[in-house]
C-alpha positions as CSV (number, residue, x, y, z in Angstrom):
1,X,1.3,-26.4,-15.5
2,X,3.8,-25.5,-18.4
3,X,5.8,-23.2,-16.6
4,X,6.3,-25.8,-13.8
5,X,7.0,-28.2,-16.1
6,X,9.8,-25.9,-18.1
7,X,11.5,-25.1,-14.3
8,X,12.3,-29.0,-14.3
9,X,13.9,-28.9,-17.6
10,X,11.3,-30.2,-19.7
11,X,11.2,-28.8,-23.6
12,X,8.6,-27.7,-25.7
13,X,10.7,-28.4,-29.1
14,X,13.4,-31.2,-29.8
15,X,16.9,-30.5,-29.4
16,X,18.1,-29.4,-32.6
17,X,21.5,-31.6,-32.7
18,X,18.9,-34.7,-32.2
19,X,16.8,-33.3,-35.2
20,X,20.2,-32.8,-37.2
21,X,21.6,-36.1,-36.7
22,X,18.4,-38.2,-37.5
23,X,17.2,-36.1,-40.8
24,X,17.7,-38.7,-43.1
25,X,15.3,-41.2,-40.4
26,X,12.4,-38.6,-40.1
27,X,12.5,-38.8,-44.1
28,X,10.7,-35.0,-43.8
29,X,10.8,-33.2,-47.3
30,X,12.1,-29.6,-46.9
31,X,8.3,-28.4,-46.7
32,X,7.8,-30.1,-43.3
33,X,11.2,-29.4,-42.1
34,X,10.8,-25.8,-42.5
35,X,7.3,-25.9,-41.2
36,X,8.3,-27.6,-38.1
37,X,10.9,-24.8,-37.6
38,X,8.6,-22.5,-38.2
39,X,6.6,-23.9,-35.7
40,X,8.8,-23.6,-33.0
41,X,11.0,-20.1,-33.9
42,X,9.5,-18.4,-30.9
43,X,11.0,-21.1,-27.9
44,X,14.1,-21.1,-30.3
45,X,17.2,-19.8,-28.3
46,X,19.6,-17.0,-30.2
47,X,22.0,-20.0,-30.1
48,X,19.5,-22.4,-31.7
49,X,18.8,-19.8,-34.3
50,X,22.3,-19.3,-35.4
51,X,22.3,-22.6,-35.3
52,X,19.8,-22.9,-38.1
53,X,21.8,-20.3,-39.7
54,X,25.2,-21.8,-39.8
55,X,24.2,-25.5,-40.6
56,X,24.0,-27.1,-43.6
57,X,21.0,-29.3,-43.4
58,X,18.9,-27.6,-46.5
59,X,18.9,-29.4,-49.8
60,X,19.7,-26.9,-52.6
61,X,21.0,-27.1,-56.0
62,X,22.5,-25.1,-58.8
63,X,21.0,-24.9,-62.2
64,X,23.4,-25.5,-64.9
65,X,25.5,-27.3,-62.5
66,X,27.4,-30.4,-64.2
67,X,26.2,-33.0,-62.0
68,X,23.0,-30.8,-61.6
69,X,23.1,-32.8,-58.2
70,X,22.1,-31.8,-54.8
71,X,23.9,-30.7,-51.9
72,X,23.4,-29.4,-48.4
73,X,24.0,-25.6,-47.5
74,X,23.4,-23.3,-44.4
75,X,20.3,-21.0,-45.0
76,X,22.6,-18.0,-45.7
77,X,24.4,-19.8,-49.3
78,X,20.7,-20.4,-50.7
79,X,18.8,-18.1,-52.4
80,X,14.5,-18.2,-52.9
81,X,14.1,-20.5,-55.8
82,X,12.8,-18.2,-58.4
83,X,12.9,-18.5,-61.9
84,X,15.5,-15.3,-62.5
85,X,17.8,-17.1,-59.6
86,X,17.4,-20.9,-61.5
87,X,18.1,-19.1,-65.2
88,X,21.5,-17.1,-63.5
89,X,22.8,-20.9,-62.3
90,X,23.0,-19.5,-58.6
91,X,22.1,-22.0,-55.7
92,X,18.6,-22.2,-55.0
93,X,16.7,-23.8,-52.0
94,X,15.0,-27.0,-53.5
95,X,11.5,-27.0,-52.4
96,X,9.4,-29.7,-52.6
97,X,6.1,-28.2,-52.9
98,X,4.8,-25.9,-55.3
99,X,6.0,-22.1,-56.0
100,X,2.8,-21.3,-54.4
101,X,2.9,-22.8,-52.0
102,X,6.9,-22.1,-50.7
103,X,5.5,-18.1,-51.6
104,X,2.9,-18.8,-49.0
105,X,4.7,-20.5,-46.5
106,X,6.9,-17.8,-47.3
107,X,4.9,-14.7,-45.6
């Protein structure tokens, strides 16, 4: 079965460097993306989760900001965006979906 199939080399998530360098092709909002990850944290190695640390792939922005434009940061430079966190100018995740339902997605 599975197990067989994993002994040959065959992997239950994509490669996250392959993921990485076709982001802008799978044309995911940050909802999916993070759902996908969530999907898959438990096969994720402790390299592949630092990985998702230390990468900047997540679309964030700054309130206040003069271009008020986005940019990518690593997981650990974003904060949850909440309205205290938008109203002190500090870099937030941008979320696609509603408060609700990032809260949600969240637990």
């Amino acid at each position: 079965g599975l197990d067989f199939l994993r002994e040959l080399g065959v992997r239950d998530h994509i490669e996250l460097d392959m993921i990485f360098s076709r982001i802008h092709r799978l044309k995911w909002d940050t909802a999916q993306l993070l759902k996908y990850f969530a999907s898959i944290q438990n096969q994720l190695s402790k390299p592949e989760i630092q990985q998702l640390r230390e990468t900047r792939f997540l679309p964030g922005c700054v309130s206040g900001a003069n271009d008020d434009s986005q940019q990518l940061f690593a997981a650990a430079e974003l904060l949850i965006p909440t309205e205290q966190n938008c109203a002190l100018g500090l870099p937030t995740l941008s979320w696609s979906g509603s408060r609700s339902s990032f809260e949600k997605g969240s637990r």
